[in-house]
C-alpha positions in Angstrom: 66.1 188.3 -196.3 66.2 184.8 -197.0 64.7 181.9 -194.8 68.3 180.0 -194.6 69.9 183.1 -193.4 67.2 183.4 -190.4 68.3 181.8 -187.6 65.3 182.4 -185.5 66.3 180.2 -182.2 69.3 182.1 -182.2 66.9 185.3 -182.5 69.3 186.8 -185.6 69.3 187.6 -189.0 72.0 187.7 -192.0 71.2 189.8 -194.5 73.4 188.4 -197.4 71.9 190.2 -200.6 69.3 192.0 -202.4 66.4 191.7 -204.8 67.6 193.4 -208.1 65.5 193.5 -211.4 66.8 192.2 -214.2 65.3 191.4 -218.0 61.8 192.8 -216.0 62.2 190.0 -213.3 63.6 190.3 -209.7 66.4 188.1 -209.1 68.2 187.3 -205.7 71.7 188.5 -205.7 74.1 186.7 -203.1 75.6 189.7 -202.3 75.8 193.2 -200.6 76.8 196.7 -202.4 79.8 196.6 -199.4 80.4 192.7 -199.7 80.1 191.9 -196.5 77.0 190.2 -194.8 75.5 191.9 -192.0 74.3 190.2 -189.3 71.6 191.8 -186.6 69.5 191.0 -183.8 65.7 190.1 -184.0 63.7 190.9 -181.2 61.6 188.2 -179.6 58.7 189.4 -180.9 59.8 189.3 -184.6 60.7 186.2 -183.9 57.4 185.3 -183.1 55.8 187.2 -186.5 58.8 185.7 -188.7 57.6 181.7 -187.5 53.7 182.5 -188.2 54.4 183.9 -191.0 56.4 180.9 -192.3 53.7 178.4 -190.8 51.6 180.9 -192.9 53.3 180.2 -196.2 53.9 176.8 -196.0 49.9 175.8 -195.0 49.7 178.1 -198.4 52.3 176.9 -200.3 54.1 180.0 -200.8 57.5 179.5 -200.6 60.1 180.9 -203.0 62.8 178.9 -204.8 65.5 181.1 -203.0 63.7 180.8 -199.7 62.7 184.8 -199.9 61.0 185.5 -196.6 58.5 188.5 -197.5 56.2 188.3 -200.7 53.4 189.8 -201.9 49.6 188.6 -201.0 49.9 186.0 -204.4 53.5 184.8 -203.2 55.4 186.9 -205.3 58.5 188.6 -204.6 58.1 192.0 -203.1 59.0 194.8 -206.5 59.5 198.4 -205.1 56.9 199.3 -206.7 54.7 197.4 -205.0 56.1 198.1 -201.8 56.1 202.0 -202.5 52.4 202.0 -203.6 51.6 199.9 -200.6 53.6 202.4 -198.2 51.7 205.3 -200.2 48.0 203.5 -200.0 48.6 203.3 -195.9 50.3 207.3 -195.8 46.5 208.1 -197.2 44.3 205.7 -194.9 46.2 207.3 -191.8 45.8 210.8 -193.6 49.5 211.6 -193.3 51.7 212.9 -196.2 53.3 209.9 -198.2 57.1 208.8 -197.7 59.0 206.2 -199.3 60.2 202.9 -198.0 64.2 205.1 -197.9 62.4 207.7 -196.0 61.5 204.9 -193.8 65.1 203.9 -192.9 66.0 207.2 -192.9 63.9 208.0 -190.1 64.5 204.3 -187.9 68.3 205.5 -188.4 67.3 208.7 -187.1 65.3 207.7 -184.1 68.1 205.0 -183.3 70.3 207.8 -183.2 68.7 209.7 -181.2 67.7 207.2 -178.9 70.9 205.4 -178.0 73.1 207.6 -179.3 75.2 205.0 -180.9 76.4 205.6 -184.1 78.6 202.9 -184.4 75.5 199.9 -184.1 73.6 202.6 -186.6 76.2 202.3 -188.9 76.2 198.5 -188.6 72.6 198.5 -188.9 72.5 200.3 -192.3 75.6 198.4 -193.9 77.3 201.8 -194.0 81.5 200.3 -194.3 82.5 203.7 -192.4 80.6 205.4 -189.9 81.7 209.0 -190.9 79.1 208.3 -193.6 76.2 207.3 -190.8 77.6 210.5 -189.1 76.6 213.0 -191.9 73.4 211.7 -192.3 71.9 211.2 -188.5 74.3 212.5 -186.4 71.7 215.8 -186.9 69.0 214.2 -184.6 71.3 214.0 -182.1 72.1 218.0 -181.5 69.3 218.5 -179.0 70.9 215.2 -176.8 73.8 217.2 -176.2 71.1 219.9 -174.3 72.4 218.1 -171.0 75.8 219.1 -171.7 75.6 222.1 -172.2 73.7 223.3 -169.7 76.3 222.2 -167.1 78.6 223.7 -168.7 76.5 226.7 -168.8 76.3 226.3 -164.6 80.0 225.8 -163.9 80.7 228.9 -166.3 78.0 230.9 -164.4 79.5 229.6 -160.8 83.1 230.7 -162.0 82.3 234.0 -163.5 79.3 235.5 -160.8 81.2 233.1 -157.7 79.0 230.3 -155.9 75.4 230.9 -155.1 75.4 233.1 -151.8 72.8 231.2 -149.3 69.9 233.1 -148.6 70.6 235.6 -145.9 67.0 234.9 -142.9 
């Protein structure tokens, strides 16, 4: 994410490429794997932590020549590895097994599914082009939504089969 492509008043995001390494060094590349920008909501209280955290960098003079928005403590681009050993360092302090940062998105795609049930705004959120894709992976979380459902249908088959409840007989 790159400060340009925040639009913070507008409470949005365009996420226009990634960090690759390359001769040892990470590099912005101006582009996705599906070559198509993705744009998504920020909720107002991102939009809070994204401007103190640019005040932040600029009272430290932190900013990168590409406008990255999230270094490291020294101002450095973010390397997986960094952000992997990071992830594992808080996994110990909160004495949970350790996961890795696509775990991570695994499981926000997961709970998103489950929670709203949409798979099409899942599949946007993840940059997946086709949502049959986003289906096979999440669409598991969502098995135990469908309880609802079948439990009517479990009533209207029990109503037609044994007749309508008879009312209690005083």
């Amino acid at each position: 994410m790159r400060w340009e492509d925040s639009r913070v008043a507008a409470w949005v995001v365009r996420l226009r490429g990634p960090l690759q390494s390359r001769a040892r060094k990470l590099v912005y590349v101006p582009t996705t794997k599906t070559n198509q920008d993705r744009e998504l909501p920020l909720h107002p209280e991102m939009v809070d932590r994204l401007r103190a955290l640019r005040v932040d960098q600029d009272l430290k003079d932190m900013l990168d020549p590409d406008g990255i928005v999230f270094l490291n403590p020294d101002g450095r681009r973010l390397h997986e590895k960094y952000v992997y050993n990071y992830l594992r360092a808080a996994c110990a302090a909160a004495e949970v097994p350790p996961v890795s940062p696509h775990k991570l998105r695994h499981t926000v795609a997961t709970i998103t599914m489950m929670e709203t049930g949409d798979i099409h705004a899942v599949q946007k959120l993840l940059g997946h082009q086709q949502s049959r894709l986003t289906a096979d992976l999440y669409a598991h979380g969502g098995a135990e939504r469908l309880r609802p459902t079948s439990d009517a249908l479990a009533r209207i088959f029990k109503q037609n089969v044994e007749g309508p409840d008879e009312p209690a007989s005083t």
